[in-house]
C-alpha positions as CSV (number, residue, x, y, z in Angstrom):
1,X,11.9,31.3,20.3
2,X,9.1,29.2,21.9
3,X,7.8,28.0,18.8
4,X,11.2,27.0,18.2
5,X,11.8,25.1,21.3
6,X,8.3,23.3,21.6
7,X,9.2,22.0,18.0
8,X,12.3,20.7,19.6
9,X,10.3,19.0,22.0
10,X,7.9,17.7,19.8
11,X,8.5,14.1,18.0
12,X,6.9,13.5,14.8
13,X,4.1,11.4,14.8
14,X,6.0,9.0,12.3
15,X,9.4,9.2,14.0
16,X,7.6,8.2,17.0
17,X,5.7,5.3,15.5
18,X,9.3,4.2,14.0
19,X,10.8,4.3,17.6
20,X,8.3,2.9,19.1
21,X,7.6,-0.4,17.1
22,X,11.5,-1.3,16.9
23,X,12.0,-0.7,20.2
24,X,9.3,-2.4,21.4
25,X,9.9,-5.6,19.2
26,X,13.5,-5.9,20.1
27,X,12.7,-5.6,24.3
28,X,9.6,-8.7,23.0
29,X,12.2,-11.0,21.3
30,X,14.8,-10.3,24.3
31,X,12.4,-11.5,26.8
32,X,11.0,-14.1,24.6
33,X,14.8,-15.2,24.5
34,X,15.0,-15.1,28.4
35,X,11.8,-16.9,29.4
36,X,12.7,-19.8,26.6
37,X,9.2,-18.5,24.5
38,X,11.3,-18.3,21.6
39,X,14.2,-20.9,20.8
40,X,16.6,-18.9,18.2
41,X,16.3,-14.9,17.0
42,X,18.4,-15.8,13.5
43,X,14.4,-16.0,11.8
44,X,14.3,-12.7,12.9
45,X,17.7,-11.6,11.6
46,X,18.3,-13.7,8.7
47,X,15.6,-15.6,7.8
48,X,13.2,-15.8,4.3
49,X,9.3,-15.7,4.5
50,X,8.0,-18.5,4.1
51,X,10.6,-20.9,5.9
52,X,10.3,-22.8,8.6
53,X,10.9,-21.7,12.4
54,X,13.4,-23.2,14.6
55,X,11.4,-23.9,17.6
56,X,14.1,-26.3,19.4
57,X,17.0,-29.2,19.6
58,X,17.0,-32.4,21.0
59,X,19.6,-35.3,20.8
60,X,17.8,-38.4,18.6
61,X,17.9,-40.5,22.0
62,X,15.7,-37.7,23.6
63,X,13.1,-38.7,21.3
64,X,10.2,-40.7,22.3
65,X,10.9,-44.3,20.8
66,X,8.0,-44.5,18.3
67,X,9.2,-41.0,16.6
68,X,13.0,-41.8,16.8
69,X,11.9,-45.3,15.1
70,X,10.4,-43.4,12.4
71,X,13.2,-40.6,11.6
72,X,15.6,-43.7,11.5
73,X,13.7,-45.2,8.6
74,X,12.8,-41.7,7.2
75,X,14.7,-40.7,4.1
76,X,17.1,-38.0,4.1
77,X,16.0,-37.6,7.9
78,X,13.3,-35.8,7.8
79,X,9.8,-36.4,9.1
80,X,7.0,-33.6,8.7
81,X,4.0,-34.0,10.5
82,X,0.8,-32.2,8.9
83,X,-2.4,-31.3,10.7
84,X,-3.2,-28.4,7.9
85,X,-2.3,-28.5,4.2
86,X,-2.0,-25.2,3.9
87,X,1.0,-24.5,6.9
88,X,4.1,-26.7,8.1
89,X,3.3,-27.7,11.6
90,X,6.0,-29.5,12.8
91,X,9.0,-31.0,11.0
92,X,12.2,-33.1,12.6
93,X,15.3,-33.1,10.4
94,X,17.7,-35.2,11.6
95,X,21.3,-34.6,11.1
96,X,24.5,-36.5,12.8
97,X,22.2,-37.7,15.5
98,X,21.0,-34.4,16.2
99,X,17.3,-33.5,15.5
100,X,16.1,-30.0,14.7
101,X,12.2,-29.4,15.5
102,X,10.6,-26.7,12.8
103,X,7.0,-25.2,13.5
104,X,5.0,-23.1,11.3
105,X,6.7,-20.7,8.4
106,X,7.9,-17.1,8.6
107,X,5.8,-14.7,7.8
108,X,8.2,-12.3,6.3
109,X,11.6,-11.9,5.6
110,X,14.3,-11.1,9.0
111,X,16.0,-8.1,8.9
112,X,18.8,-8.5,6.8
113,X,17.0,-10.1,3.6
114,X,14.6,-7.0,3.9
115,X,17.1,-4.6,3.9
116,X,18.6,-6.3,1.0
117,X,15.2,-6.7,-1.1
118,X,14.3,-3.2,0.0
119,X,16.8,-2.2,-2.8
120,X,16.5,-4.9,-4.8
121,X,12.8,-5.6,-4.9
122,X,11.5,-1.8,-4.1
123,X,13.9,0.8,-5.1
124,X,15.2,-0.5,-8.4
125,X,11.9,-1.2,-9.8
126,X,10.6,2.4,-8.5
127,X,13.1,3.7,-9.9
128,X,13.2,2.4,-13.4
129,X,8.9,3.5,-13.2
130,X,9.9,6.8,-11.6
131,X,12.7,7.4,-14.2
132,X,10.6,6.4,-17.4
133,X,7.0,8.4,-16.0
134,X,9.1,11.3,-14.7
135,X,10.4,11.6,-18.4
136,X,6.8,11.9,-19.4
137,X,5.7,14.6,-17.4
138,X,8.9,16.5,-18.6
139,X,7.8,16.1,-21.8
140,X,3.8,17.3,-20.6
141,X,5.9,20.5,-19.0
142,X,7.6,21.4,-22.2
143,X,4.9,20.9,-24.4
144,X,2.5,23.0,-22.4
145,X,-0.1,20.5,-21.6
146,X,0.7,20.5,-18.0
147,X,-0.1,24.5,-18.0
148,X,-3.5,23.6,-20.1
149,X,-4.9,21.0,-17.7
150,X,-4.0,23.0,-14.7
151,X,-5.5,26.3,-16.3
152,X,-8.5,24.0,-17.3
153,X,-9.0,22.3,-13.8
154,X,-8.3,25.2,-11.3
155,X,-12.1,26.4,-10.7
156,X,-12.2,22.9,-9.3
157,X,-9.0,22.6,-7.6
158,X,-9.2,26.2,-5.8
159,X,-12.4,24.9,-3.8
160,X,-10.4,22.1,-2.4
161,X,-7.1,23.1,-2.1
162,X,-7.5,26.7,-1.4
163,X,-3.8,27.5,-0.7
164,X,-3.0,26.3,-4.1
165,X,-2.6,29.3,-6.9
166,X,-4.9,29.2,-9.8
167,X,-3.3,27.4,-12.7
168,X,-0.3,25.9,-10.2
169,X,1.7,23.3,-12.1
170,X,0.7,21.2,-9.0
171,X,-2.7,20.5,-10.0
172,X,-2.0,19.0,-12.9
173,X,0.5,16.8,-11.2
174,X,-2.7,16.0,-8.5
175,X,-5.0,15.1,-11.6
176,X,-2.7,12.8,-13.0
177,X,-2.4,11.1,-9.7
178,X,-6.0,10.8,-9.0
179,X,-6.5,9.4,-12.1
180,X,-3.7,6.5,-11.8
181,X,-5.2,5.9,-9.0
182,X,-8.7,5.9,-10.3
183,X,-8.0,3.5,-13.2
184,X,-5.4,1.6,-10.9
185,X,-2.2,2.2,-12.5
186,X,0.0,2.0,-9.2
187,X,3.2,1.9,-11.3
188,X,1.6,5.6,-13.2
189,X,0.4,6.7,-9.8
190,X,3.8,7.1,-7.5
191,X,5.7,9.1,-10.0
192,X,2.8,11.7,-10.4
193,X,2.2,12.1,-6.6
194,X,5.7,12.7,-5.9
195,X,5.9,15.5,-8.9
196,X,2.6,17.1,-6.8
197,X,4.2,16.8,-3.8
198,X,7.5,18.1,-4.7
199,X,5.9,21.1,-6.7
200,X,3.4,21.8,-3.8
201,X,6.8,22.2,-1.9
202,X,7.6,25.0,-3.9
203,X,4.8,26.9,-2.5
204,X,4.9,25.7,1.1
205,X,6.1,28.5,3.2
206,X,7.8,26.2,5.7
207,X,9.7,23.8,4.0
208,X,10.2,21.6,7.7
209,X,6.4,21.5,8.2
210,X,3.6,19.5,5.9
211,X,1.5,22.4,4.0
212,X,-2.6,21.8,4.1
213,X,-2.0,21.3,0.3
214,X,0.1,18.6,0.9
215,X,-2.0,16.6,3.6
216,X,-5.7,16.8,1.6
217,X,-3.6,15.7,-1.2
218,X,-1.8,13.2,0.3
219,X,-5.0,12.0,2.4
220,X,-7.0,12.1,-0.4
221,X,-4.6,10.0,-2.2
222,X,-4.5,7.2,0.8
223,X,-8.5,6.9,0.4
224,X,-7.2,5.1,-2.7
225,X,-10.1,5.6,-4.7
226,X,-10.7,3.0,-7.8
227,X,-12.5,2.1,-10.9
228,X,-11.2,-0.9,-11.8
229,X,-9.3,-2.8,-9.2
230,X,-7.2,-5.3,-11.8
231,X,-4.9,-6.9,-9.1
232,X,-7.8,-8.1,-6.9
233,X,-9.8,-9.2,-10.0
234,X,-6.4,-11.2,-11.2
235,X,-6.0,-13.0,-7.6
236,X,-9.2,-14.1,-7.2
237,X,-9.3,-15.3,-10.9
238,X,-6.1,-17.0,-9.4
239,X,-7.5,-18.9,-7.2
240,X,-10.1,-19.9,-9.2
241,X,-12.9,-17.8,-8.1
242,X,-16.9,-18.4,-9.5
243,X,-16.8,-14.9,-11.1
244,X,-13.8,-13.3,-10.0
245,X,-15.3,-9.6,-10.6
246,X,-17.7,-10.0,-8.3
247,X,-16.1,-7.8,-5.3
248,X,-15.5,-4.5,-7.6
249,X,-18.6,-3.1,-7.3
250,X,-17.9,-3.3,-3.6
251,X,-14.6,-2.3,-3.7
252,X,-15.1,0.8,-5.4
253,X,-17.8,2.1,-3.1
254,X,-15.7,1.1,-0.2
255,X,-13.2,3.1,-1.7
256,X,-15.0,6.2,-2.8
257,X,-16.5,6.4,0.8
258,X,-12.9,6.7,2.4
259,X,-12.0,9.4,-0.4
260,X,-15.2,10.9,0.7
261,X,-14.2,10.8,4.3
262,X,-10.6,11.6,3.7
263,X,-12.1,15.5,2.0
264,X,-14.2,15.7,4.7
265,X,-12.3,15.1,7.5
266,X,-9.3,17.4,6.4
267,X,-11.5,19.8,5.0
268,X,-13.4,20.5,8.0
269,X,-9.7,20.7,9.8
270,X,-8.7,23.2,7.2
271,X,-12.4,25.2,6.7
272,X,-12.7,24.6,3.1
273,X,-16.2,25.0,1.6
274,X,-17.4,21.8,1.2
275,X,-21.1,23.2,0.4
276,X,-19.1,24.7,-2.9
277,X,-22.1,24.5,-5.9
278,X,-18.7,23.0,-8.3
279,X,-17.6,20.6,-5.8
280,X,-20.9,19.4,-5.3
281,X,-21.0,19.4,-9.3
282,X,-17.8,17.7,-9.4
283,X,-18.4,14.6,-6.7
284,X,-21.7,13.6,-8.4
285,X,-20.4,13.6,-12.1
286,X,-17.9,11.2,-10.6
287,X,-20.5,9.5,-9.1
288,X,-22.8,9.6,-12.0
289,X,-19.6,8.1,-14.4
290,X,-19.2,5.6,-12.2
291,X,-22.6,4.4,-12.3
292,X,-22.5,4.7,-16.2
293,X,-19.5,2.1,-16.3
294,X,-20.8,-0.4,-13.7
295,X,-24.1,-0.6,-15.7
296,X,-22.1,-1.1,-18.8
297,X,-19.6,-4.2,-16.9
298,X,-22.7,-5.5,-15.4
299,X,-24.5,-5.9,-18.9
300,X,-21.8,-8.3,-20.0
301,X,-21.4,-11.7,-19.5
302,X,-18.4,-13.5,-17.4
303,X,-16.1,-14.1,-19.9
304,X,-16.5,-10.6,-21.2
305,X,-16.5,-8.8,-18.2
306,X,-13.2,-10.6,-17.1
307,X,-11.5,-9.7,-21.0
308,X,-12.6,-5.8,-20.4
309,X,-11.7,-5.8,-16.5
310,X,-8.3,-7.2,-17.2
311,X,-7.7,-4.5,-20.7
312,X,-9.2,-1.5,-19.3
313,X,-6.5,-0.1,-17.2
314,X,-3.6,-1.3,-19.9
315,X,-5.8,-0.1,-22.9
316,X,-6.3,3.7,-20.8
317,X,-1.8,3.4,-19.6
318,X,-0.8,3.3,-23.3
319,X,-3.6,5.9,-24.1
320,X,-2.0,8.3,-21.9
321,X,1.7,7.4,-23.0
322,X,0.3,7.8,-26.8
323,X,-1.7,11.1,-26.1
324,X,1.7,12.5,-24.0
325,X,4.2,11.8,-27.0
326,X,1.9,13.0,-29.9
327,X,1.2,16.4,-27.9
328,X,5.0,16.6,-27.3
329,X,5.3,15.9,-31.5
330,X,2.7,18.3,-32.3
331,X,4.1,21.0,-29.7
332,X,7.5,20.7,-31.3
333,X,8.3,24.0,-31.8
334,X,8.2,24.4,-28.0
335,X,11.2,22.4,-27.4
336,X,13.4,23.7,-30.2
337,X,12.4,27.6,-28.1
338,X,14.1,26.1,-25.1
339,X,16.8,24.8,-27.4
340,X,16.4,20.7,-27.0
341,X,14.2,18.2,-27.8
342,X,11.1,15.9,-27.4
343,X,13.7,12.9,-26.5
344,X,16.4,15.2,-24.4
345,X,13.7,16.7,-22.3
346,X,12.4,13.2,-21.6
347,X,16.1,12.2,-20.9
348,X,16.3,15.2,-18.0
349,X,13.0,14.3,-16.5
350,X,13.6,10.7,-16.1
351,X,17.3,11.4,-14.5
352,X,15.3,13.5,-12.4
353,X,13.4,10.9,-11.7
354,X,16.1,8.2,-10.8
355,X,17.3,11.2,-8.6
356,X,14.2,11.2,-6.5
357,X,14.0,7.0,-5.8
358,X,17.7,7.8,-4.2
359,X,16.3,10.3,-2.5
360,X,13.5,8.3,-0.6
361,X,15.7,5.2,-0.5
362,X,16.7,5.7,3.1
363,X,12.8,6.4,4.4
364,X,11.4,3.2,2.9
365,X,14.4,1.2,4.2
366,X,14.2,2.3,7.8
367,X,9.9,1.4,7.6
368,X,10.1,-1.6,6.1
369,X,13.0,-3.1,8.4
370,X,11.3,-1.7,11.6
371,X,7.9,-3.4,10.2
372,X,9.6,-6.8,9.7
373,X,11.3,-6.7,13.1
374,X,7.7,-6.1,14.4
375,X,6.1,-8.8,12.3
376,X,8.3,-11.6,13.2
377,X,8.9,-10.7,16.9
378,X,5.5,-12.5,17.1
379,X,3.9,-8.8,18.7
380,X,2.2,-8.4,15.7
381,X,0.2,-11.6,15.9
382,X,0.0,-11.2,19.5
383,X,-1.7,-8.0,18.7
384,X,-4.1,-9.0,16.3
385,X,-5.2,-12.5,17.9
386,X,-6.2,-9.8,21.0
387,X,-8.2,-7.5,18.8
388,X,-10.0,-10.0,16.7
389,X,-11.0,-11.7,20.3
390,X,-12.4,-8.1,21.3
391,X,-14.3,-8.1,18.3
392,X,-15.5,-11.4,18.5
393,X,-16.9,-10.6,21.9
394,X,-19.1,-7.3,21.0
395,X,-20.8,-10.0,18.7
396,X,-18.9,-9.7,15.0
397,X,-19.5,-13.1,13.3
398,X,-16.1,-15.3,13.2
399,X,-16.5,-14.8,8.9
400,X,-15.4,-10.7,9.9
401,X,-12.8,-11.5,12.5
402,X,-11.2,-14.3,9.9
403,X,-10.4,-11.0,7.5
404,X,-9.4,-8.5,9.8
405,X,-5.8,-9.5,9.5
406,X,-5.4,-8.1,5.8
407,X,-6.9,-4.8,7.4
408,X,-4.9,-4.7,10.4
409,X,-1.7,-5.6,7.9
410,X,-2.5,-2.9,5.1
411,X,-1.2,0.0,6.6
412,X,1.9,-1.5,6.8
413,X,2.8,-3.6,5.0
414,X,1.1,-4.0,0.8
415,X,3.0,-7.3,0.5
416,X,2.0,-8.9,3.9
417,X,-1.7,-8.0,3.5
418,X,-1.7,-9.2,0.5
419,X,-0.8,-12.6,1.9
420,X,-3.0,-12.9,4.7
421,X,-5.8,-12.0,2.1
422,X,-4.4,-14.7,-0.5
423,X,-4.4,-17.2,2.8
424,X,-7.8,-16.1,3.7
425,X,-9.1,-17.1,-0.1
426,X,-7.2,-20.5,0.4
427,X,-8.2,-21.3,3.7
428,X,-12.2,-20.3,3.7
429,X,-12.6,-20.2,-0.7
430,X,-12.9,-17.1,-2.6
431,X,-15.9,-17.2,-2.5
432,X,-16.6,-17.1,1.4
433,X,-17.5,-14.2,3.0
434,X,-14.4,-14.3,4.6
435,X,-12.5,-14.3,1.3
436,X,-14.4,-11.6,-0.2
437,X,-14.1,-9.3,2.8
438,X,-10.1,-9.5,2.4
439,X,-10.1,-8.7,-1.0
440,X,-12.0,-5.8,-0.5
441,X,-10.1,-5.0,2.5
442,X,-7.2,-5.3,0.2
443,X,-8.2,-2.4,-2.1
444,X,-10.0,0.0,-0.4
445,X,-6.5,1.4,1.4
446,X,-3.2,2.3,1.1
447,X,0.3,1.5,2.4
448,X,-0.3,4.5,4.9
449,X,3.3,4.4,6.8
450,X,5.0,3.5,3.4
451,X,3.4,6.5,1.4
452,X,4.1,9.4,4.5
453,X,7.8,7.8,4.1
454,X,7.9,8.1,0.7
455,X,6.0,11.3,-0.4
456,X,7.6,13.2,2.9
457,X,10.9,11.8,2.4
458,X,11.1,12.6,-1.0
459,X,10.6,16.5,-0.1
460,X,12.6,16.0,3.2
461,X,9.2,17.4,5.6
462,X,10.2,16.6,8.7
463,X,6.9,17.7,10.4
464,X,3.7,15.7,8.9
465,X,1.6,17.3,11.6
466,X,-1.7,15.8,11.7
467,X,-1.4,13.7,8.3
468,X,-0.8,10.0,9.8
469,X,-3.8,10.5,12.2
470,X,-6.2,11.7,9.7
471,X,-4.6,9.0,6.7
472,X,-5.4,5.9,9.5
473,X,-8.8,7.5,10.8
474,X,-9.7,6.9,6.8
475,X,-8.2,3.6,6.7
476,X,-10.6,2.9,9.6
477,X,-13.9,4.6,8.0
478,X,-12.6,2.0,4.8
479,X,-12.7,-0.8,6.9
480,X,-16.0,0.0,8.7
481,X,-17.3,0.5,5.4
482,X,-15.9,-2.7,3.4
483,X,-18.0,-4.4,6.6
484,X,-20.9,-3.0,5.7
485,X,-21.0,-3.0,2.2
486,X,-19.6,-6.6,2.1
487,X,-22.6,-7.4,4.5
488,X,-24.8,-6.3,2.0
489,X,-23.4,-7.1,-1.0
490,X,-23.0,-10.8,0.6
């Protein structure tokens, strides 16, 4: 009974969070409304990233004489004034002898359009990946192969997620994950971590509550460690980058020390063996493969090192789709025992799939509206100006404050990071220090409030426990780490 009350009593940690932001950026834009710091809330409500902010209204005569000159002869009305390329400062559109003042562009789209391109942008694409990789891993069920890899992995998987049965359908489910992730196949990677984390649930005696299973895997999957980081490598090729490979080296030690950190940190929380002889085994044949393929990229020269980086992960995605459907053909006879067939069982698995992305559609729109209410109340950038000045006064150069941005953004928010890092490359060069750091900022974390709402929301756990806490503490080892590194590396 008092177990059952003090979880009454008890907020989530992400609830909370969720409260707390949207409340908090409503009350900022109210009084922002009341003390005239902000002119109109409709950015916030209905407008676009990327637009331009309604900062106030004056009457043409209001106008100092030089400026109302100028609008006169100004075509279509409309004068912009330009102190940086790279942002609208201020722009007056005059209209019936009214003239609207504009400064700066929305960083993100108001609450409406977000709510709209959550399902348009997020869920409809997950859902045709989720539907078409679920399929597979039906078809790896049926055949057998997911029984084989768990069977084959277990010895390993026992030392690390000792809850977990020996030979568990979950492990192999785990494995495929980690190794989307590892080869950066995002679109593989979600569909495989939701089949762990909904076959881990099978298992987990309290259905409410996040099992240890679930939080060193999901954890472990928020370290977000990677091999060959394409999308980074693809942006800075973008914006014409000297040798646009140059930050995955650093990016996947950056990485590999927050996966590090993430089995650490839970395990000590959970007493696993860390001082295992196979897990020791296991971390430095990682280490050692990794090595191996580095040398290999570093022996080639620009042009081939860009053709291998950019074909690696593709070459490895269809390697996996081949080797899935000609096990399923070979292990025929397995699907005719269970009366249907290689194509029906990938039919059920991929409704099961679109099943799922309906399922979580509700988590990710409630986070990703609160998180644009937040961004363009202004609190966010009100909240990062302040930290990057604390920073800058316990002596980090201006080149690491210029970055932190893309690591304050990234657990929030994949899409806004990824602009403050693209700005960053634009602003300073790609090749800056500044420039660099984002990028590897950029891919040595994850979307940490959008993956607890996804993977938690998708088995309805209502109780993450400590999972949030120990998923940012990582994000923050990354981030110490991509500092260092960077500083070494550059």
């Amino acid at each position: 009974m008092a177990t059952d009350i003090s979880t009454n009593f008890v907020l989530m940690v992400l609830s909370r969070f969720w409260l707390v932001i949207f409340i908090s950026s409503l009350v900022f834009i109210l009084v922002g409304i009341s003390f005239n710091q902000q002119y109109s809330i409709d950015s916030v409500i209905n407008g676009k990233q990327n637009d331009p902010i309604l900062i106030g209204e004056k009457y043409l005569f209001q106008l100092p004489r030089a400026l109302k000159d100028t609008l006169k002869k100004t075509p279509e009305g409309t004068l912009v004034f330009n102190l940086n390329e790279a942002d609208a400062d201020t722009t007056y559109q005059l209209t019936d002898g009214q003239v609207k003042i504009f400064s700066g562009v929305q960083k993100t789209d108001g609450l409406l359009p977000t709510a709209k391109s959550t399902i348009l942008d997020i869920i409809l694409p997950l859902l045709a990946y989720l539907a078409f990789f679920a399929g597979l891993m039906q078809l790896l069920i049926d055949s057998g192969a997911a029984e084989g890899l768990a069977k084959w992995l277990s010895p390993f998987f026992v030392q690390v997620f000792p809850s977990v049965p020996k030979n568990h359908p979950s492990i192999s489910y785990m494995t495929l994950n980690f190794a989307a992730n590892f080869l950066g196949l995002d679109s593989a990677a979600t569909p495989f971590g939701l089949k762990a984390m909904e076959s881990l649930q099978e298992i987990n005696p309290d259905k409410d509550k996040a099992s240890d299973a679930q939080i060193m895997f999901l954890c472990l999957h928020a370290a977000g460690l990677t091999l060959i980081p394409t999308s980074i490598i693809g942006y800075r090729a973008a914006e014409h980058a000297t040798n646009p490979a140059d930050v995955m080296l650093p990016c996947i030690i950056t990485s590999f020390i927050g996966t590090i950190a993430a089995l650490v940190i839970v395990g000590i929380r959970q007493r696993v063996n860390l001082l295992s002889g196979l897990l020791i085994a296991v971390v430095f044949s990682i280490i050692a493969a990794m090595l191996g393929l580095l040398f290999y990229i570093g022996s080639l020269d620009l042009m081939a090192k860009n053709h291998f980086t950019s074909n690696f992960s593709g070459v490895l995605l269809l390697g996996i789709i081949l080797l899935t459907l000609g096990f399923a053909f070979w292990k025929e006879k397995r699907f005719k025992e269970k009366n249907t067939t290689v194509f029906d069982s990938f039919v059920v698995g991929a409704k099961n799939g679109m099943n799922t992305a309906v399922i979580i559609f509700p988590y990710v729109l409630g986070m990703l509206v609160a998180i644009s209410v937040f961004r363009n109340s202004g609190m966010f950038e009100l909240l990062s100006q302040g930290i990057t000045w604390v920073f800058s006064q316990v002596g980090l150069s201006k080149e690491i404050t210029d970055s932190l941005p893309v690591a304050m953004l990234r657990p929030f928010s994949s899409g806004g990071s990824r602009g403050f890092m693209l700005d960053a490359m634009r602003v300073y060069g790609p090749d800056s220090f500044t420039g660099r750091l984002s990028c590897i900022f950029q891919c040595s974390a994850e979307t940490t409030f959008y993956v607890v709402a996804v993977y938690f929301g998708a088995i309805k756990v209502k109780n993450t426990r400590y999972t949030l806490s120990t998923m940012l503490l990582v994000d923050l080892v990354c981030v110490i780490a991509a500092i260092l590194v960077a500083s070494w590396f550059f």
